[in-house]
gemmi code that builds the backbone of each chain (N, CA, C; Angstrom):
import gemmi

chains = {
    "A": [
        ("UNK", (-35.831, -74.727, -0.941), (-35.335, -73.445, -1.419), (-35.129, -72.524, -0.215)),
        ("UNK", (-33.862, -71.907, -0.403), (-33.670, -70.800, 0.869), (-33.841, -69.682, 0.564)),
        ("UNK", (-34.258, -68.596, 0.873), (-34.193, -67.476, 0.203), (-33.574, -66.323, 1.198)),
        ("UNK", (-32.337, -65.836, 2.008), (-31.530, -65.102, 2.455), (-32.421, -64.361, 3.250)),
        ("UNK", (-32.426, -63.573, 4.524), (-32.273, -62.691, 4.963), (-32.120, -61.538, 4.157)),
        ("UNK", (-31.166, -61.275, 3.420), (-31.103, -60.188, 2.667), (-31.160, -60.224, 1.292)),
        ("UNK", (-31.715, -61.447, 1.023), (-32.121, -61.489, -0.786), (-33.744, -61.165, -0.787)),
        ("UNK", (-34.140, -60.857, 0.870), (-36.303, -60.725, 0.563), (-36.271, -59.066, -0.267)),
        ("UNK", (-37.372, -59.002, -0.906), (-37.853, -57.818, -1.753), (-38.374, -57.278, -0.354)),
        ("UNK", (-38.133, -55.569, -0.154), (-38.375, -55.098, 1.049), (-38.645, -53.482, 0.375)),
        ("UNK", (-40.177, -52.995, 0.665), (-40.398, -51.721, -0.184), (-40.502, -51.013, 1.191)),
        ("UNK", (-40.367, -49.463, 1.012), (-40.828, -49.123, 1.787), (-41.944, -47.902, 1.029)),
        ("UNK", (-42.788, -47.937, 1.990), (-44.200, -46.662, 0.779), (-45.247, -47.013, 2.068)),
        ("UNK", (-46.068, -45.584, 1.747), (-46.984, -45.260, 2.483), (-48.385, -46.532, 2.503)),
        ("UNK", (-49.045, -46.835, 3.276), (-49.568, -47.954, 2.893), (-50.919, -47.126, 3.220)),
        ("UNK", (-51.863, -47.359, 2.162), (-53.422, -47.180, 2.368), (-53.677, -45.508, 3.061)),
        ("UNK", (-52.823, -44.500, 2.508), (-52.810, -43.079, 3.042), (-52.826, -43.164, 4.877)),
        ("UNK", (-51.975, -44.093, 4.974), (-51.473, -43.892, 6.542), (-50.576, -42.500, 6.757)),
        ("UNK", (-50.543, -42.241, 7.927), (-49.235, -41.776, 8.518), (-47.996, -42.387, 8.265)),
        ("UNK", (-46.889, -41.349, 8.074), (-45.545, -42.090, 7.635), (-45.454, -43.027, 6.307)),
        ("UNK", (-44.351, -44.237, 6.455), (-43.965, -45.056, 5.730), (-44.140, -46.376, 6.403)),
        ("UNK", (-44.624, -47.495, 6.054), (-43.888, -49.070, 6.377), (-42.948, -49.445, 5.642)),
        ("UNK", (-42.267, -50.350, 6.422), (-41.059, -50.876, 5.524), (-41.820, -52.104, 5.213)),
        ("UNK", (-41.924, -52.889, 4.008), (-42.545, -53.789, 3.704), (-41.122, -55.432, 3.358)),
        ("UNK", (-41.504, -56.224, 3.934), (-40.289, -57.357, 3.865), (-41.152, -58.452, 3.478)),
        ("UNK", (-40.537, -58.990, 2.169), (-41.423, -59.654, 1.555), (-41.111, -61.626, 1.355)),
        ("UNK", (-42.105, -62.007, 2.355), (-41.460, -63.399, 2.553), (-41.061, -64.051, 0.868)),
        ("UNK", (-43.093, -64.618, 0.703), (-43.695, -64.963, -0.734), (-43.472, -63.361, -1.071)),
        ("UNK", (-43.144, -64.265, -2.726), (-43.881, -62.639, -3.552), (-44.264, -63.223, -4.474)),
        ("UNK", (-45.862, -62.697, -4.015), (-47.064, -62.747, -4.211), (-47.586, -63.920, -4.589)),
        ("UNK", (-48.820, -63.990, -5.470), (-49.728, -65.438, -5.494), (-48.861, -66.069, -5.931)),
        ("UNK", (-47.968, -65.892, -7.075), (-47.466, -66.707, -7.486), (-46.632, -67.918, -7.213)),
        ("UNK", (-46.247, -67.506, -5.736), (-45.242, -68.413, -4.857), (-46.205, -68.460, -3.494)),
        ("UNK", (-47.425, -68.552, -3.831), (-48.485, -69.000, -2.880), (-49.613, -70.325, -3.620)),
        ("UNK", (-49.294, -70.348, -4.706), (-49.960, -71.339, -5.244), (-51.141, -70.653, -5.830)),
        ("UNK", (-51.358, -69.660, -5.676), (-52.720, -68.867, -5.940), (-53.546, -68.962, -4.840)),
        ("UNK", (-53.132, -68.936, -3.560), (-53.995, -69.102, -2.547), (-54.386, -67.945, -1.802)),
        ("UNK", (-53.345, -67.005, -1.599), (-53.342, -65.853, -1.168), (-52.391, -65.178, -1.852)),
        ("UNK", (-52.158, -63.735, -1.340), (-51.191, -62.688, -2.132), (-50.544, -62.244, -1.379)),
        ("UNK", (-50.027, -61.952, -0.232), (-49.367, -61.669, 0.927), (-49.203, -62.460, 2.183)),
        ("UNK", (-47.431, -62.406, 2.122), (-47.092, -63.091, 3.492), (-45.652, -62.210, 3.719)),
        ("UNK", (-46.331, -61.349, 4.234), (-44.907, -60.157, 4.551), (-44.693, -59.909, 6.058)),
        ("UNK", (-43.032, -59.531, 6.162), (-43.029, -58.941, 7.805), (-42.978, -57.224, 7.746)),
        ("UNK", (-43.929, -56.752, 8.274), (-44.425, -55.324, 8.682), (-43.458, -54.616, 9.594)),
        ("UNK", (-42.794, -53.677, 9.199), (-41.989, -52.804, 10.662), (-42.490, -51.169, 10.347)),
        ("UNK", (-43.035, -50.855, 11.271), (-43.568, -49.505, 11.353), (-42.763, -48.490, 12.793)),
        ("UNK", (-42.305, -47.750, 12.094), (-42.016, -46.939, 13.214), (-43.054, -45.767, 14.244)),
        ("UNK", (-42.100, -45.580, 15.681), (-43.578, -44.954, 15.822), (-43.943, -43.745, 15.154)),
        ("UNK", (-45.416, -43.614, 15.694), (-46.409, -42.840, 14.698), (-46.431, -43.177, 13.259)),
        ("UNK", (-46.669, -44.117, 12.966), (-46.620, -44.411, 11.420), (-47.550, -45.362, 11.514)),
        ("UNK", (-48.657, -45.528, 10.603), (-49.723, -46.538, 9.908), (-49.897, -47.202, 9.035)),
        ("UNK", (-50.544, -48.193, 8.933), (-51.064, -48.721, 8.020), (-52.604, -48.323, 7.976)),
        ("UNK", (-53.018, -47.233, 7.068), (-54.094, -47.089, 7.028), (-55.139, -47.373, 6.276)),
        ("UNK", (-56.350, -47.031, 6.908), (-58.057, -47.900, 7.166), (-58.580, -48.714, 5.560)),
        ("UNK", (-58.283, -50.336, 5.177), (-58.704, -50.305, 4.122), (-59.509, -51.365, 4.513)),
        ("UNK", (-60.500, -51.611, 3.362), (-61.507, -52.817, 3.437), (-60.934, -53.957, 2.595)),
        ("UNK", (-61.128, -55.095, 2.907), (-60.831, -56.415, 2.112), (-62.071, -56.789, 1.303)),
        ("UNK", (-61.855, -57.128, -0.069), (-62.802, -57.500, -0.484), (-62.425, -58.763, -1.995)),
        ("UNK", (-62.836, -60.434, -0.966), (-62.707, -61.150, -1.629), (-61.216, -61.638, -1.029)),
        ("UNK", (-61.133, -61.032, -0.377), (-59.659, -61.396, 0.384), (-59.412, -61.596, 2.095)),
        ("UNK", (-59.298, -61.668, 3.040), (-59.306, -61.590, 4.680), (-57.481, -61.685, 4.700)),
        ("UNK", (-56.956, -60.872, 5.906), (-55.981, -60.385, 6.245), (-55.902, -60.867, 7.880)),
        ("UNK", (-54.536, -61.524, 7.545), (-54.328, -61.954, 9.142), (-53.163, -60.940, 9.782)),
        ("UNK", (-52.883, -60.208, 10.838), (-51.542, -59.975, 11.376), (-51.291, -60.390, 12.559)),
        ("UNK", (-50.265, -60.635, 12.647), (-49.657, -61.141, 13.963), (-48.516, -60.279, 14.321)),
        ("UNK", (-48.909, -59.683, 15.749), (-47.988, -58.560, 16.184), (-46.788, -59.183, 16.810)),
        ("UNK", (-45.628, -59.288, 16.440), (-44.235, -59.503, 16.934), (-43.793, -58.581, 17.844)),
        ("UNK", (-43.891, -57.213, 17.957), (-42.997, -56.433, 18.508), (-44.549, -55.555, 18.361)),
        ("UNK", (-44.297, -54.355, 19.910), (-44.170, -53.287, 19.845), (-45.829, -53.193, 20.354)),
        ("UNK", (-46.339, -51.816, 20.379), (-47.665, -51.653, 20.355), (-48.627, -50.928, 19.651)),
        ("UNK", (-49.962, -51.108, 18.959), (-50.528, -50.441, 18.435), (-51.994, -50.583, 18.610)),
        ("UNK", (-52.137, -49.369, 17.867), (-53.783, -49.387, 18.040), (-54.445, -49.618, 16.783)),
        ("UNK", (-55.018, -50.494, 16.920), (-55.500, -51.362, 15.786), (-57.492, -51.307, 15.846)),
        ("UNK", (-57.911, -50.893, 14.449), (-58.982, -50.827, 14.063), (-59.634, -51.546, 13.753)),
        ("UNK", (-60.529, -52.917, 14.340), (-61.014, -53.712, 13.883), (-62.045, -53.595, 13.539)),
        ("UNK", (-62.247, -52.837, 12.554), (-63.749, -52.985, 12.028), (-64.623, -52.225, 12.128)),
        ("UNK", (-63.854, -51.041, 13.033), (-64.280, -49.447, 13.144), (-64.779, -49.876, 15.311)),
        ("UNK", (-63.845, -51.151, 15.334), (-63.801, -50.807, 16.982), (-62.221, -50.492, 17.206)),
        ("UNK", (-61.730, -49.450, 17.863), (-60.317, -49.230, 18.053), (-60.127, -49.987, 19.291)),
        ("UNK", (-58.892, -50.960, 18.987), (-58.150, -51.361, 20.609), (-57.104, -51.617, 20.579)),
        ("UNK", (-55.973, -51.993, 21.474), (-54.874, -51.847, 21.825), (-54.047, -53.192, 21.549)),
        ("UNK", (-53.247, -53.120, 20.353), (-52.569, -55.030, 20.910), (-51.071, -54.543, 20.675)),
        ("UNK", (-50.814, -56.004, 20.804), (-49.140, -55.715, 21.102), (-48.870, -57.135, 20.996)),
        ("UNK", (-47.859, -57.648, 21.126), (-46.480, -58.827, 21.209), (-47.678, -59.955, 20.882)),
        ("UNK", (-47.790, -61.044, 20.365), (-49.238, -62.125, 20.187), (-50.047, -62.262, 20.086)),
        ("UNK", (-50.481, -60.918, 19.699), (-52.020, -60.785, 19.584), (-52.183, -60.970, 18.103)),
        ("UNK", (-53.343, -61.782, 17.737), (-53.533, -61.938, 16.369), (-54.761, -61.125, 15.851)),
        ("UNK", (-54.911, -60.609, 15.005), (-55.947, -59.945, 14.470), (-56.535, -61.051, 12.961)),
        ("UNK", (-57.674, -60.681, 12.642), (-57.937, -61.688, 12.016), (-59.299, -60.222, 11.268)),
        ("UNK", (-58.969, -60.365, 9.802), (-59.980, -59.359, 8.967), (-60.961, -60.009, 8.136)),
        ("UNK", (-61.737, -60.358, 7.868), (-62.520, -61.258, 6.526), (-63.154, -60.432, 5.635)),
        ("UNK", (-63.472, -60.633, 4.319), (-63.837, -60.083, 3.017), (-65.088, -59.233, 3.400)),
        ("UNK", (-65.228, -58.152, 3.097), (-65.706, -57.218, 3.850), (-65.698, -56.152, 4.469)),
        ("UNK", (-64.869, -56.798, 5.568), (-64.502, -55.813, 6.569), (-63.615, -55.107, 6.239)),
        ("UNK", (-63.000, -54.308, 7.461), (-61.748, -53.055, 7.145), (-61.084, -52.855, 8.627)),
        ("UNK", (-60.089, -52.490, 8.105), (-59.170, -52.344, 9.527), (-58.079, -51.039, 9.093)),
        ("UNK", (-57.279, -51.303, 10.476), (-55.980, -49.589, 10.473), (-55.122, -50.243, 11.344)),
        ("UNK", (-53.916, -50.064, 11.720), (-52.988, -50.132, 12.172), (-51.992, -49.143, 12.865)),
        ("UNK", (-52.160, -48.302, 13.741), (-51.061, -47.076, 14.107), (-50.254, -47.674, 15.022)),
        ("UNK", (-48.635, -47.245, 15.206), (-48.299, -47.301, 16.057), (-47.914, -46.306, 16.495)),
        ("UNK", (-48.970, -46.745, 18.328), (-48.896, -45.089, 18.974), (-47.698, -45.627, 20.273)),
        ("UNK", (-46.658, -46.429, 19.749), (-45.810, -46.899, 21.132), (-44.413, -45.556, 20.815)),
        ("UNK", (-43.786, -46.303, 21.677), (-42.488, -45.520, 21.387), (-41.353, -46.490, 20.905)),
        ("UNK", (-41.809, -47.769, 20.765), (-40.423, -48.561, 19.450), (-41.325, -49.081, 18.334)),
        ("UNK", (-40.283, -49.392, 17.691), (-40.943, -50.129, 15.935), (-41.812, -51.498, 16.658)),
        ("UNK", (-42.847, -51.080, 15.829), (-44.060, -51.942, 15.480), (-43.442, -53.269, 14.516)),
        ("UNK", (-43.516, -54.410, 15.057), (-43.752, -55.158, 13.815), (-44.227, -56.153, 13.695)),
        ("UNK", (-45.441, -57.014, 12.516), (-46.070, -57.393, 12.276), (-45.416, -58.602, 11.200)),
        ("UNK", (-46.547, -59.820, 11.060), (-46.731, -60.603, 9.913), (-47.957, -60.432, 9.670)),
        ("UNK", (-48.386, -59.967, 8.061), (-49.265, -60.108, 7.434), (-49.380, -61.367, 6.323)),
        ("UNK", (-50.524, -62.337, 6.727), (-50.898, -63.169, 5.569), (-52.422, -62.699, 4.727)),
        ("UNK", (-52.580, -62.704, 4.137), (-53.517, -62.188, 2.992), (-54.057, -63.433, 2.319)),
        ("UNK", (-55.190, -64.272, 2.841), (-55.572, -65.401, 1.925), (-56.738, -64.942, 0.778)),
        ("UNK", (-56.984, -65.487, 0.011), (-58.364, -65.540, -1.066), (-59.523, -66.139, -0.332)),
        ("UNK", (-60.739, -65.881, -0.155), (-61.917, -66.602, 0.595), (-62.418, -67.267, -1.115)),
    ],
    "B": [
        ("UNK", (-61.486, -59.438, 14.477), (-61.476, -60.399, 15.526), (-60.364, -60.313, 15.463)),
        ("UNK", (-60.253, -60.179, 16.961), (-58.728, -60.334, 17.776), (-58.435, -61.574, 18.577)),
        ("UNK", (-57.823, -62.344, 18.518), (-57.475, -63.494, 19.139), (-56.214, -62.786, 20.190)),
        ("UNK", (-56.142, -62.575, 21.320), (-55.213, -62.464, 22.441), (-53.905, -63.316, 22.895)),
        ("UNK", (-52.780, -63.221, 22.777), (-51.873, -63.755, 22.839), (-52.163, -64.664, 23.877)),
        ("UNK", (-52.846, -64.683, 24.710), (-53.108, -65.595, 25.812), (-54.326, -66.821, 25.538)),
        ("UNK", (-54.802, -66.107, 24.013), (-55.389, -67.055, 23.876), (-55.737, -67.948, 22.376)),
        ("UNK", (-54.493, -68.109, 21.871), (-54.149, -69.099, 21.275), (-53.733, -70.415, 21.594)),
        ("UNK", (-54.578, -71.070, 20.736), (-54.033, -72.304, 21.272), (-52.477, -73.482, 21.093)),
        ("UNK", (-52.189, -73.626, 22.024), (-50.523, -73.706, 21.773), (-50.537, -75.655, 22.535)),
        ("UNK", (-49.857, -76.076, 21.851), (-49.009, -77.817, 21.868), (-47.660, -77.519, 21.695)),
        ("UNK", (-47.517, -78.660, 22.614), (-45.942, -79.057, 23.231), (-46.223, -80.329, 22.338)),
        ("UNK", (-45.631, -80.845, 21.061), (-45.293, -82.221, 20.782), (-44.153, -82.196, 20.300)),
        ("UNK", (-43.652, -83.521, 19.836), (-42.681, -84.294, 19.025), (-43.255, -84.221, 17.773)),
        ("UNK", (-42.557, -83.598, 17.160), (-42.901, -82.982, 15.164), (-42.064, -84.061, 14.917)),
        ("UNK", (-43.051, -85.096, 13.848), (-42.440, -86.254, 13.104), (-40.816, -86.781, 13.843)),
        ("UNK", (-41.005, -87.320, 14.902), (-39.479, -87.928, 15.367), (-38.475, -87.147, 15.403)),
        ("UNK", (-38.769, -85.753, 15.769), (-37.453, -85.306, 15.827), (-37.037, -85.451, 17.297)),
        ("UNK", (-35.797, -84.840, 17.591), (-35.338, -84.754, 19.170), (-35.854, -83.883, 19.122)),
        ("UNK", (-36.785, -84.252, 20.884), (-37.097, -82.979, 21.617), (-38.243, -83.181, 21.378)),
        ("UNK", (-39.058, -81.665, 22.185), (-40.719, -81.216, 21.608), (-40.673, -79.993, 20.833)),
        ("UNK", (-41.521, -79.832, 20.028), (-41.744, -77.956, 19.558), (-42.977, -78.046, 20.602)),
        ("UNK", (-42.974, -76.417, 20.822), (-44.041, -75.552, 21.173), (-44.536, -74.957, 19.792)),
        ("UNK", (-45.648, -75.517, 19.645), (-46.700, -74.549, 18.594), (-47.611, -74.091, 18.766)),
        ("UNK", (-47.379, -72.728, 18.599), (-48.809, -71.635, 18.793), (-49.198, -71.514, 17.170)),
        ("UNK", (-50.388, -71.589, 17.637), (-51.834, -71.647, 16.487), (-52.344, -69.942, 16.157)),
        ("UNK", (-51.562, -68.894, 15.242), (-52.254, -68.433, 14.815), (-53.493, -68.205, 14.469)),
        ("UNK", (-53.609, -69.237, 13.489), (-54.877, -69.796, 13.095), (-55.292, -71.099, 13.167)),
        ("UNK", (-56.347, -71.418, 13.343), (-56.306, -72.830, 13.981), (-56.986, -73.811, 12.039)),
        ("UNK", (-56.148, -73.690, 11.872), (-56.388, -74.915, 10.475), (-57.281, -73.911, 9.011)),
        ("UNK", (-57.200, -75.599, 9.025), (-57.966, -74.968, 7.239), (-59.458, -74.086, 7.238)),
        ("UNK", (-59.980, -74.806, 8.130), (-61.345, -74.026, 8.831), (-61.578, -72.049, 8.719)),
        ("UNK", (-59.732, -72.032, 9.361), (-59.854, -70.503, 9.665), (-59.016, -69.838, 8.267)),
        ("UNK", (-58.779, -70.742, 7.487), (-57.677, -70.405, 6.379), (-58.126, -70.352, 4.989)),
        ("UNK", (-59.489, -70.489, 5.044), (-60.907, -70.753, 4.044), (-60.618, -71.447, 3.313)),
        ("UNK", (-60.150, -72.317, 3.419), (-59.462, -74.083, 3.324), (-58.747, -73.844, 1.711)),
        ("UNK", (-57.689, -72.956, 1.925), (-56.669, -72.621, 1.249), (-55.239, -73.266, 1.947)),
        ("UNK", (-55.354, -73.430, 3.163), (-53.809, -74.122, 3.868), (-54.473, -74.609, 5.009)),
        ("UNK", (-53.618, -75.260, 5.875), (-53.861, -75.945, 6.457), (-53.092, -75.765, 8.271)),
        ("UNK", (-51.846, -74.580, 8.221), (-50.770, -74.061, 9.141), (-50.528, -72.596, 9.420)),
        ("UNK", (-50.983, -71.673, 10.261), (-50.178, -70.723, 10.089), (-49.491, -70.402, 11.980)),
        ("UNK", (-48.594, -70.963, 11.945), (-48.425, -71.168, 13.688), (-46.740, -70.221, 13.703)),
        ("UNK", (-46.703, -70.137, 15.028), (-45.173, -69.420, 15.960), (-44.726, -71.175, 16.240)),
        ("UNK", (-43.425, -71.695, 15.821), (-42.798, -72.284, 16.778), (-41.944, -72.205, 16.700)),
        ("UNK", (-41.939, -72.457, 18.432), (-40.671, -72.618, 19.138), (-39.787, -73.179, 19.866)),
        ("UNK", (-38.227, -74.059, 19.324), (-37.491, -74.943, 19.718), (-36.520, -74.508, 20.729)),
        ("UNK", (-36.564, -75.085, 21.187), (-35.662, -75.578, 22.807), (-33.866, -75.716, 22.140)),
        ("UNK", (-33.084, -75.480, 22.360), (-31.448, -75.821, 21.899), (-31.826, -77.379, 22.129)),
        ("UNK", (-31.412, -78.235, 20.958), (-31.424, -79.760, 20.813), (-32.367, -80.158, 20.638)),
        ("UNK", (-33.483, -79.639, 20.464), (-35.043, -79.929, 19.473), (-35.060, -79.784, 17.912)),
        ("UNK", (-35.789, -80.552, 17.114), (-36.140, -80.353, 16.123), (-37.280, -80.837, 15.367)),
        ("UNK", (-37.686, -80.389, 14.344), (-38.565, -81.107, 13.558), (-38.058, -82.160, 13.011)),
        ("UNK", (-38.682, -82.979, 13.006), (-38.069, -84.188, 12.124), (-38.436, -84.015, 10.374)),
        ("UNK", (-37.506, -84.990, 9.952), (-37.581, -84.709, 8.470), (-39.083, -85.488, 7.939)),
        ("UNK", (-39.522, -84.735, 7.501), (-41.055, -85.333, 6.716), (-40.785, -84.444, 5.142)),
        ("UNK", (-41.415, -85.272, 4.268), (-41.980, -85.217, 2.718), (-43.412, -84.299, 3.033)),
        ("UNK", (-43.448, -83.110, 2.111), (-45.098, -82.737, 1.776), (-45.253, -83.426, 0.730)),
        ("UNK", (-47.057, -84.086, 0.650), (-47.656, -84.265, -0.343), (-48.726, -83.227, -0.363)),
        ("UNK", (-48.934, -82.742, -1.813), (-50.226, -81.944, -2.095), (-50.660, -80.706, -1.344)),
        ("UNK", (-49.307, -80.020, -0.349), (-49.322, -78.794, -0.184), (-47.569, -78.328, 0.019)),
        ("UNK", (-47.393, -77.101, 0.333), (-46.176, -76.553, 1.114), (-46.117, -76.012, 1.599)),
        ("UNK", (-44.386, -76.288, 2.353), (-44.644, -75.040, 3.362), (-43.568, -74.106, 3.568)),
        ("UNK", (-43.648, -72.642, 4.325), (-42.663, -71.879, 4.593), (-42.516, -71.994, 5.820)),
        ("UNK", (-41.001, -71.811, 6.289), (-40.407, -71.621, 7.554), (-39.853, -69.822, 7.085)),
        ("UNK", (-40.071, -69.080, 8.175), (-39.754, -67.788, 8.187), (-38.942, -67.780, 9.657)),
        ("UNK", (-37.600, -67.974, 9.722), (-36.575, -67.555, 11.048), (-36.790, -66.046, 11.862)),
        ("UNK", (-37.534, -66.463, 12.751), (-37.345, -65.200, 13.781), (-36.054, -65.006, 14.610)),
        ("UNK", (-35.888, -66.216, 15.138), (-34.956, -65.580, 16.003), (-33.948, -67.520, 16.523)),
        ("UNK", (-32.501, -67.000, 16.679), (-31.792, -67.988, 17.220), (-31.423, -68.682, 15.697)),
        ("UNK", (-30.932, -69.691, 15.984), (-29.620, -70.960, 14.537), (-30.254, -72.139, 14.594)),
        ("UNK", (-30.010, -72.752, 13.142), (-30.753, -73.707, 12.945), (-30.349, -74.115, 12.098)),
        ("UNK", (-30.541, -75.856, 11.673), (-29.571, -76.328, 10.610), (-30.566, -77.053, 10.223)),
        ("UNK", (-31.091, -76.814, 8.696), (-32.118, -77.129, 8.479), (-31.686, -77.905, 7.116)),
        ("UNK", (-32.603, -79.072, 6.662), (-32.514, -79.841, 5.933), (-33.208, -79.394, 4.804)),
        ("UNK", (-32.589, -79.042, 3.469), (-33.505, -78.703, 2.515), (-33.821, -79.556, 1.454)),
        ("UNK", (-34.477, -80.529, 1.502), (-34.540, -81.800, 0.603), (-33.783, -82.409, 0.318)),
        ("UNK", (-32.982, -82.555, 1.264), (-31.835, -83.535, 1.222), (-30.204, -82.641, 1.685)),
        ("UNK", (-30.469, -81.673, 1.224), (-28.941, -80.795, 1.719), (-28.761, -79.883, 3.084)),
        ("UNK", (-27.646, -79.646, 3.533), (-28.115, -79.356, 5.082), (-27.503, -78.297, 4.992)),
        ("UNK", (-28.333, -77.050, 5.414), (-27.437, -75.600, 5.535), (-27.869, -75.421, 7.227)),
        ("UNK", (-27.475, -73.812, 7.310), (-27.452, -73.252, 8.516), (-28.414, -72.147, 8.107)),
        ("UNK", (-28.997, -71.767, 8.775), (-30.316, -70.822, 8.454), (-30.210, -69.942, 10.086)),
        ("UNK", (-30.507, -68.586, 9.894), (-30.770, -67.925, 11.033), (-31.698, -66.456, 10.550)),
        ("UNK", (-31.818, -66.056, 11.387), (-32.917, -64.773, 11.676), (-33.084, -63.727, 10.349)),
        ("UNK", (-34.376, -64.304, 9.865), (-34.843, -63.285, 8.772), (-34.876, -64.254, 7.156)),
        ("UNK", (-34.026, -65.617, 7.627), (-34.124, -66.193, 6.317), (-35.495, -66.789, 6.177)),
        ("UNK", (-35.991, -67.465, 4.632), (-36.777, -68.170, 4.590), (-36.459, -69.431, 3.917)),
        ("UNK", (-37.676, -70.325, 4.338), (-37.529, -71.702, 3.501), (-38.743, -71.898, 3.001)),
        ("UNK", (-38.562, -72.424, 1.702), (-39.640, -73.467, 1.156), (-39.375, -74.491, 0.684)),
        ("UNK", (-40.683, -75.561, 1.094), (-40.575, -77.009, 0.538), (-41.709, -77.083, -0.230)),
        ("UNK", (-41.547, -77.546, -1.229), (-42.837, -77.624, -2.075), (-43.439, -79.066, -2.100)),
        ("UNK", (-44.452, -79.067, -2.814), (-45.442, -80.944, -2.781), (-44.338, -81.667, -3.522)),
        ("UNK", (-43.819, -82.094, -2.777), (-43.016, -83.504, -3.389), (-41.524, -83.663, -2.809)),
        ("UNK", (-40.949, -82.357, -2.079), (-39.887, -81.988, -1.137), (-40.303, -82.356, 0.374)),
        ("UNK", (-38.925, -82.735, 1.267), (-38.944, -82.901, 2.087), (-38.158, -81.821, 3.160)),
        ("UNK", (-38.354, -81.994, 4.351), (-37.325, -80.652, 5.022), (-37.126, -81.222, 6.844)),
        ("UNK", (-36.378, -80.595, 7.051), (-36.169, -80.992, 8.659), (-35.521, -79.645, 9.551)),
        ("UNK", (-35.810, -79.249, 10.628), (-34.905, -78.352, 11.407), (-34.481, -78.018, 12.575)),
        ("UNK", (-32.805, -78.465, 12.944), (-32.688, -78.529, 14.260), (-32.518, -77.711, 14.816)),
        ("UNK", (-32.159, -76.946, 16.060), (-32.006, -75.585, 16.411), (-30.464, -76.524, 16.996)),
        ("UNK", (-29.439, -76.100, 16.806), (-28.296, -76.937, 17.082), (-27.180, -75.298, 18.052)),
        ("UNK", (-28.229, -74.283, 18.521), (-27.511, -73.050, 18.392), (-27.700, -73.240, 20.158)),
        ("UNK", (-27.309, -72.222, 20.505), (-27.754, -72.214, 22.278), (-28.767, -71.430, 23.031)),
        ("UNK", (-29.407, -70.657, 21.902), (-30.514, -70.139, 22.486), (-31.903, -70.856, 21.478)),
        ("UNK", (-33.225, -70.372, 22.210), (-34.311, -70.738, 21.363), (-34.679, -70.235, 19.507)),
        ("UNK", (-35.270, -71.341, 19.168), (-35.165, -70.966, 17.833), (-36.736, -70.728, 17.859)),
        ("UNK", (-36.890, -69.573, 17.491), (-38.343, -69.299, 16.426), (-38.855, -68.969, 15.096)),
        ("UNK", (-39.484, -69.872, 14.464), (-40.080, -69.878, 13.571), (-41.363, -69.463, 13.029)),
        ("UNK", (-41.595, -68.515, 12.296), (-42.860, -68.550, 11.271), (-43.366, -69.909, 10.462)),
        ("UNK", (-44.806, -70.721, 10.763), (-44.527, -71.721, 9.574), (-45.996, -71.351, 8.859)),
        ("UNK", (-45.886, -71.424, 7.758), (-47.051, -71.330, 6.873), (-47.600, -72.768, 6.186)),
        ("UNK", (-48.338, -73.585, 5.721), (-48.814, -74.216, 5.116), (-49.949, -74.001, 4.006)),
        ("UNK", (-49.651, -74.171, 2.693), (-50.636, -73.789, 1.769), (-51.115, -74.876, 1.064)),
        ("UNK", (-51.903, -75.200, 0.746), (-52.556, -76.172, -0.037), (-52.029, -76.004, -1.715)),
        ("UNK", (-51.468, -76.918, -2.543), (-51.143, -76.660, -3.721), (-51.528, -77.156, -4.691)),
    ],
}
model = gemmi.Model(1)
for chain_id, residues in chains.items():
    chain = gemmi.Chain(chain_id)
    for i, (resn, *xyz) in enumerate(residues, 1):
        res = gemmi.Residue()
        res.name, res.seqid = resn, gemmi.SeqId(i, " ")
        for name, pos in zip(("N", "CA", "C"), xyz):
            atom = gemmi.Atom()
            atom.name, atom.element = name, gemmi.Element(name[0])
            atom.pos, atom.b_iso = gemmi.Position(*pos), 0.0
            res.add_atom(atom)
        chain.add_residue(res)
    model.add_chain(chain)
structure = gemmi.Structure()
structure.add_model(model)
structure.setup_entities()
């Protein structure tokens, strides 16, 4: 199955009372075309100054993988700096944030599995 | 947990007989880190005249997500052209293949889920 470039479901909305908007690009949508394994496998574009802000996972862990750009990312209530390959990795529990404090669009893959 | 672009672990092989090698970087390194919900969540990336070779999933699937560069990818038997931003899925019992037949590098998102 192919699914277009421009046939993905793509929202854009404030995520988790961040700063700004993300544009949300939606590979899967949702468990249902995950098998029930996880609920998210989206590509993230944030412009600068705009967030994804501070939420906790629970019953769920959140992967992103930074494609583009730079941000300052909250792992767990330690703030640090990633950019272009850096993978972040969240587990059920924890909590994280996302800003981008660069000067081009941020963008990310988020996978979202079930523990 | 942040895994550092420098430090993922990344293979140069031959994916099921295709021409060429992929480079695959390991997001996550297996089912281990995927709370044995899948089994893949890697970056690869083909060389112009590399490809995956065509393989069958049994008992999981997978997505290809096009980052960047052309590719003529086999979708269970039918052969399209796929480029930047499309997706693919093969499900348990489908087969798939993908060459980068374009002149620059092809990168891919691949996911693997257990089904």
């Amino acid at each position: 199955m192919i699914r277009r470039s421009g046939e993905k479901l793509i929202e854009r909305k404030k995520l988790f009372n961040g700063a700004g908007e993300a544009e949300v690009h939606k590979m899967l949508n949702g468990a249902d075309e995950m098998y029930g394994k996880g609920r998210v496998f989206n590509h993230l574009h944030l412009a600068p100054g705009c967030e994804i802000g501070w939420h906790v996972h629970k019953g769920d862990g959140e992967t992103y993988y930074i494609l583009r750009g730079r941000g300052l990312y909250n792992d767990n209530g330690v703030t640090v700096e990633v950019g272009p390959g850096d993978v972040t990795f969240t587990d059920s529990g924890e909590g994280h944030a996302l800003l981008n404090h660069g000067e081009e669009e941020l963008e990310a893959i988020a996978l979202i599995l079930y523990k």
